[in-house]
C-alpha positions in Angstrom: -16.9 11.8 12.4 -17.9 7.7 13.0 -15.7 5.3 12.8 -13.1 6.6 10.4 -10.3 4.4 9.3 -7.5 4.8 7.5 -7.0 1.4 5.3 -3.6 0.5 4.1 -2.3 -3.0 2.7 1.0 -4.3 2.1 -0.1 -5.9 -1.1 -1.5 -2.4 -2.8 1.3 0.1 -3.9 2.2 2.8 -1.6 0.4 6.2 -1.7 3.1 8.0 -3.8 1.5 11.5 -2.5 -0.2 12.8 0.0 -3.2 10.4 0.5 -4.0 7.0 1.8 -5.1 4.1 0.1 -8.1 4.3 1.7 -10.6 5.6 4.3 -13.5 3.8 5.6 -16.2 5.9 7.3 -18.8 3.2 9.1 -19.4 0.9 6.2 -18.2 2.8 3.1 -14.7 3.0 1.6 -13.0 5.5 -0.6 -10.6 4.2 -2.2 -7.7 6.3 -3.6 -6.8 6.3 -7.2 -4.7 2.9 -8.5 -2.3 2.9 -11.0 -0.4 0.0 -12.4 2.4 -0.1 -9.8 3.4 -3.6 -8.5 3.2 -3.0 -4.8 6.8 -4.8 -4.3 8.9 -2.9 -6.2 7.2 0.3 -7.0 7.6 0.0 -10.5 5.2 0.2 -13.8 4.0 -3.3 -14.7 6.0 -4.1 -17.9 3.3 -4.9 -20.8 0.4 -2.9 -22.8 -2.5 -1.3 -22.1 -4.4 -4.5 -21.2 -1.4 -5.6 -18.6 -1.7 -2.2 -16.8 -5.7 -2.6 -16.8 -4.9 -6.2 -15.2 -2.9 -4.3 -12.6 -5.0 -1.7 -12.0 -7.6 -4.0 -10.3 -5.4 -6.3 -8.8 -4.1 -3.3 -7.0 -8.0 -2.7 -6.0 -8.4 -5.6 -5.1 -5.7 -5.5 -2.7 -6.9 -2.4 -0.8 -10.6 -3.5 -0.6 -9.5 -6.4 0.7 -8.2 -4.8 3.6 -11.0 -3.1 4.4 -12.9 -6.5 4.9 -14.4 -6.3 1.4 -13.6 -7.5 -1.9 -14.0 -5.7 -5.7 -17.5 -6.7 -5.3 -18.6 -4.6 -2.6 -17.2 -1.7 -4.9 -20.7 0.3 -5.6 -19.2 3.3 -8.0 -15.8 2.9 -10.0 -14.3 6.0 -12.3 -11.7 4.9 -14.5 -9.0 7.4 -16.2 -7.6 6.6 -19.5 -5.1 8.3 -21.4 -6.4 6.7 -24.6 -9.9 6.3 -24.6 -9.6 3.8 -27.6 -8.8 1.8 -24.5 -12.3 1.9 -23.9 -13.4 -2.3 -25.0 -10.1 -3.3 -23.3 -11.1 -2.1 -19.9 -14.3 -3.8 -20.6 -12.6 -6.7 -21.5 -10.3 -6.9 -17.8 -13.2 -5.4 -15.9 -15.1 -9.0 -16.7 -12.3 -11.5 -15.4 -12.2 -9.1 -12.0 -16.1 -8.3 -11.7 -19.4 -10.1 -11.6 -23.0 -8.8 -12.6 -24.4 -6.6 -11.3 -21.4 -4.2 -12.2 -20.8 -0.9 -10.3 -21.9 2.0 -11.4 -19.2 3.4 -13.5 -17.6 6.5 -15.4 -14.6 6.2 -17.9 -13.2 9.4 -18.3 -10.8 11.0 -20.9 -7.3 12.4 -19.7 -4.5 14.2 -21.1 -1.8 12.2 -18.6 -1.5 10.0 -15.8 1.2 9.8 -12.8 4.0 8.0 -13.9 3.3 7.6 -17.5 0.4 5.1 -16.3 -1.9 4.7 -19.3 -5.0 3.7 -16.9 -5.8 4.3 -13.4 -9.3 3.8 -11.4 -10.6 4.8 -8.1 -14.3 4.5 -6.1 -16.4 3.5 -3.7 -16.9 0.7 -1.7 -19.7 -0.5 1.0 -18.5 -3.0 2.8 
């Protein structure tokens, strides 16, 4: 396989399974699901849906950044919601974190997320 990386960052929670953060293969990254952990203590982020939105994609942000990107070079994003009432808040957060053009993108309907997270989102970057 070409130039496969594992990609981990202090700054991003740690994988609470069996994965990595991410894995860069030549210039794309997969990046693992995120939920709203705060990567210092492990623990939910206090606050509603729009606060674990908020730490959703600063926990993103984290991991693409160290794999030498940013949340801009993230080409397809899936986003999980528990509620998908949610739905205009993630579009809310999603436009103080991302610039046009936007990733593709699918926001997708679950019955629960690890942890009791309300939101989580994964995707692809190229870097």
């Amino acid at each position: 396989m070409p130039n496969k990386a594992i990609i981990h960052s202090d700054k991003a929670p740690k994988a609470i399974g069996t994965y990595s953060q991410a894995v860069k293969v030549s210039n794309t990254v997969y990046l693992s699901g995120q939920i709203p952990l705060i990567p210092e203590t492990m623990e939910m982020v206090d606050g509603d849906f729009r606060a674990q939105a908020e730490q959703v994609f600063k926990n993103l942000s984290a991991v693409c950044e160290a794999a030498d990107g940013s949340l801009q070079s993230i080409v397809k994003l899936n986003i999980y919601l528990t509620d998908l009432s949610n739905f205009p808040v993630v579009n809310e957060v999603m436009s103080q974190f991302f610039q046009q053009p936007y990733p593709a993108r699918a926001a997708i309907g679950v019955k629960e997320l690890p942890k009791g997270a309300q939101v989580e989102a994964d995707g692809i970057a190229v870097i």
